[in-house]
Steps between C-alpha positions, in 0.01 A plus 500: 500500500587226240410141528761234599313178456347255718602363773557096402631345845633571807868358570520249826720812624203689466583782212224563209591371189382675176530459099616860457334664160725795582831429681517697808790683666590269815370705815233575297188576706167237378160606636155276422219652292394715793860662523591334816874437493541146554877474493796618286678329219779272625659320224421452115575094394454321169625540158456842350248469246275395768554614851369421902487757762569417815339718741540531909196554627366700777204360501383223764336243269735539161266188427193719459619649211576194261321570142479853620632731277768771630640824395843759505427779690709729318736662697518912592804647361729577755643826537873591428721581765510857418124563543508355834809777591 
């Protein structure tokens, strides 16, 4: 697990928006302090030294979670073709 930020805002569309401390890969998936996935990583905006993640949530009340502060679930590596044969 490694710490994304906080989430600042939520857009009028309704996506999370977050000052990312470590940019994420987009489709990313972001969970809360208790590891609950709350959505995935939609787009990255801003200027490079200092980037937003936008994240989709799957969460009913994205507003909940303003000031909150989210984390990467790192991802499982997934297996090559060739194990799967």
């Amino acid at each position: 697990m490694q710490r994304l930020g906080r989430i600042s805002n939520v857009s009028p569309s309704g996506n999370a928006i977050v000052k990312a401390e470590n940019p994420p890969k987009i489709g990313s998936e972001v969970a809360d302090e208790n590891l609950n996935v709350i959505g995935k990583v939609f787009d990255i905006i801003g200027p490079v030294s200092s980037p937003y993640a936008v994240i989709k949530p799957s969460v009913r009340e994205p507003t909940k979670l303003v000031n909150k502060p989210v984390y990467l679930l790192l991802s499982k590596t997934k297996r090559s073709r060739r194990e799967n044969e």
